[in-house]
C-alpha positions in Angstrom: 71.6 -15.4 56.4 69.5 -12.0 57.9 70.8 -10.3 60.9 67.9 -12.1 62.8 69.1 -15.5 62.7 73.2 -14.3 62.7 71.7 -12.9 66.3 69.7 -16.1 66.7 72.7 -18.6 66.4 75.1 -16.0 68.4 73.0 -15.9 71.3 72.4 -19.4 71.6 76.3 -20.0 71.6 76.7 -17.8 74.2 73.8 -19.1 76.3 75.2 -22.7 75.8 78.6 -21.2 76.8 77.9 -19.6 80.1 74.4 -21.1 81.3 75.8 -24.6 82.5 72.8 -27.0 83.3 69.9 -24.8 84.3 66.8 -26.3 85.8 64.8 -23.3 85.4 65.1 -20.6 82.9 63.3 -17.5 83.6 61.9 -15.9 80.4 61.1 -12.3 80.9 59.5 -10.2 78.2 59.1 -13.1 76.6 57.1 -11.3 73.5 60.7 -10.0 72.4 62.1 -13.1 71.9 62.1 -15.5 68.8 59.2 -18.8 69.3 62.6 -20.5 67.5 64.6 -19.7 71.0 62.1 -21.1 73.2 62.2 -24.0 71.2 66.0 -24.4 71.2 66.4 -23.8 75.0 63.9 -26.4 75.5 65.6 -28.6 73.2 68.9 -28.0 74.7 67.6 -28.0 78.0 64.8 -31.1 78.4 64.8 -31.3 82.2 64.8 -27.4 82.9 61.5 -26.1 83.4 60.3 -22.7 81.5 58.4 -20.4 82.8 57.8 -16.5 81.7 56.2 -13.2 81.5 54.6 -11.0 79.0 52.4 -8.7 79.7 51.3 -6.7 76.4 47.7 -8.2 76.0 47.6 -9.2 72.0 51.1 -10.9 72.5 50.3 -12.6 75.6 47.6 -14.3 73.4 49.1 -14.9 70.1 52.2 -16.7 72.1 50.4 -18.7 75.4 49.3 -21.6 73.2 52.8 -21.9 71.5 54.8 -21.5 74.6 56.6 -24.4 76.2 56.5 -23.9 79.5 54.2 -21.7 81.8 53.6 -18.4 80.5 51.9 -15.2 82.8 50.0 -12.2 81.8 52.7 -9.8 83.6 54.7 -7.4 83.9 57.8 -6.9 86.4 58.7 -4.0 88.4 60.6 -3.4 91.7 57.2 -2.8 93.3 53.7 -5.3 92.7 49.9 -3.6 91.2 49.2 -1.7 88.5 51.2 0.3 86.1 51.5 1.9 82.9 52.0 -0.3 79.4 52.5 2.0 76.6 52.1 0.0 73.6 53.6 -0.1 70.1 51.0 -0.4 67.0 53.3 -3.7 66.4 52.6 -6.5 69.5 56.0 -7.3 70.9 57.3 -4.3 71.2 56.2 -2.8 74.5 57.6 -0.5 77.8 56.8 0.7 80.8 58.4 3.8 80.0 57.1 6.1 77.2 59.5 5.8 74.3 58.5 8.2 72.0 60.2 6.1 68.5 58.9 2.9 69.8 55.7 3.3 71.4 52.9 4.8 69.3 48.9 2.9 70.4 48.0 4.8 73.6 48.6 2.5 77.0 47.3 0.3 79.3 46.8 -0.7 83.2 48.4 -4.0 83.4 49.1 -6.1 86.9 52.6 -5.7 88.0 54.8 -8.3 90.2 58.2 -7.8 92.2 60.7 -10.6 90.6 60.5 -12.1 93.9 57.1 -12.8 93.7 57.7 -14.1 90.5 60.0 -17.0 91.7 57.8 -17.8 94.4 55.1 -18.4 92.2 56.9 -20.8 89.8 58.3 -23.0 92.7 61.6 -21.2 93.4 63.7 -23.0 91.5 67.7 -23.7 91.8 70.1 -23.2 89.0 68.2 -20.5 87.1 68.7 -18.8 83.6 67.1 -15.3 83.7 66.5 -14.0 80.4 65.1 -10.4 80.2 64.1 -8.1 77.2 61.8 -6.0 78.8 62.3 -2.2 76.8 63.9 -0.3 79.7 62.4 -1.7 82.7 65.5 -4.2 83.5 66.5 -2.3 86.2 63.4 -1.9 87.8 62.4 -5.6 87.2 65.9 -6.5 89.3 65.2 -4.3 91.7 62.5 -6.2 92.8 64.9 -9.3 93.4 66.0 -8.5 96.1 65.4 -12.0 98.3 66.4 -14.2 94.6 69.4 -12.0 93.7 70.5 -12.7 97.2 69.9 -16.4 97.0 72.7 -16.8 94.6 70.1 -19.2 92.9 69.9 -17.2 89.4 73.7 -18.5 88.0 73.2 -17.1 84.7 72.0 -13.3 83.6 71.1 -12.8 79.9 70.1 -8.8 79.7 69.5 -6.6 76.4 71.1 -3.3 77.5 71.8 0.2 76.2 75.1 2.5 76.2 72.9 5.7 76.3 69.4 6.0 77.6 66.6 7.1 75.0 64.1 8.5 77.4 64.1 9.3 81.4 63.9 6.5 83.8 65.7 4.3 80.9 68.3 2.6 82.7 72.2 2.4 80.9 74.5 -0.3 80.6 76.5 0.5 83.8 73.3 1.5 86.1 72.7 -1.9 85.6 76.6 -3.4 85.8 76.7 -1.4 89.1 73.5 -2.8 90.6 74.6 -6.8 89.3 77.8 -6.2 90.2 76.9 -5.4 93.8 75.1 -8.9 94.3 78.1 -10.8 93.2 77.4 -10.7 89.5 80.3 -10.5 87.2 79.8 -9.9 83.2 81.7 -12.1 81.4 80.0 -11.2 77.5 79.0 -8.5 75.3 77.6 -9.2 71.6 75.3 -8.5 69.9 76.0 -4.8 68.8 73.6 -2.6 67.0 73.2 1.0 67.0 71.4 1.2 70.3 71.8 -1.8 72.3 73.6 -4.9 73.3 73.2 -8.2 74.4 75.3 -8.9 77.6 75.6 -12.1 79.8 76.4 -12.1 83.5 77.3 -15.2 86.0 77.7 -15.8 89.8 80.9 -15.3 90.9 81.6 -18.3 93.0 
């Protein structure tokens, strides 16, 4: 078994674990994640609607027709218009800040949304999974929650997070605990360990 799947089956215990019943799972940068996790929460999850974000052009297009849900040509910050995709010669791995070891094929204008916006667009849904693997800009994407994080509707916070930052604006592991933790957000996993990130799950604290 490769580290993929032993990282595939992980997180799917975890989500299954900590996400409860969702009826909407929010899939954020959904280019980074495995077409075989889609498939799985939708499996596990038949009533729950989908819906996501990916804003790199070529994956947007290579994923939209397998996607099982609704999928928009994205990106989230805390602020909505334009701003700077750097791109990686390999579609799926993408940021909106310039990572010198990942990002290597120039960059793009792409339309930005607040996270807010976001959920108003898809219906506002109760009970949400939000699952983000967005390069760096998870913090900023948050950020722009403000009127959802204070909802209490997201119950379930699935992040990919690093220790140290690798470039400026690149937000850490506790800039991030410190902001989630403020809105009643309490981290109840870590897993997932490589040599520069982590996977880390947060719920509501009732």
């Amino acid at each position: 078994m490769d580290k993929i799947e032993q990282h595939r089956i992980k997180m799917q215990r975890m989500i299954l674990e900590y996400a409860g019943n969702p009826s909407a799972i929010y899939s954020i940068g959904a280019g980074n994640q495995l077409m075989s996790d889609w498939a799985f929460l939708a499996k596990q999850y038949p009533n729950a609607k989908l819906y996501g974000c990916e804003p790199h052009p070529a994956t947007y297009k290579k994923i939209k027709p397998r996607f099982p849900g609704l999928l928009l040509p994205i990106a989230l910050h805390h602020k909505s218009g334009k701003i700077t995709l750097y791109l990686a010669s390999s579609p799926g791995s993408s940021s909106v800040f310039h990572v010198p070891e990942v990002t290597d094929a120039g960059s793009i204008e792409v339309d930005s949304w607040t996270l807010d916006m976001f959920d108003k667009r898809v219906g506002s849904s109760n009970n949400i999974l939000l699952w983000m693997d967005i390069e760096g800009s998870e913090l900023a994407a948050l950020q722009g929650g403000h009127d959802l994080m204070k909802s209490g509707r997201v119950t379930c916070i699935n992040l990919e997070v690093r220790s140290e930052p690798c470039t400026n604006g690149w937000p850490t592991d506790w800039n991030i605990h410190v902001f989630l933790s403020l809105w009643g957000y309490r981290r109840v996993q870590k897993y997932n360990y490589q040599k520069t990130h982590y996977d880390v799950i947060y719920t509501k604290e009732l």
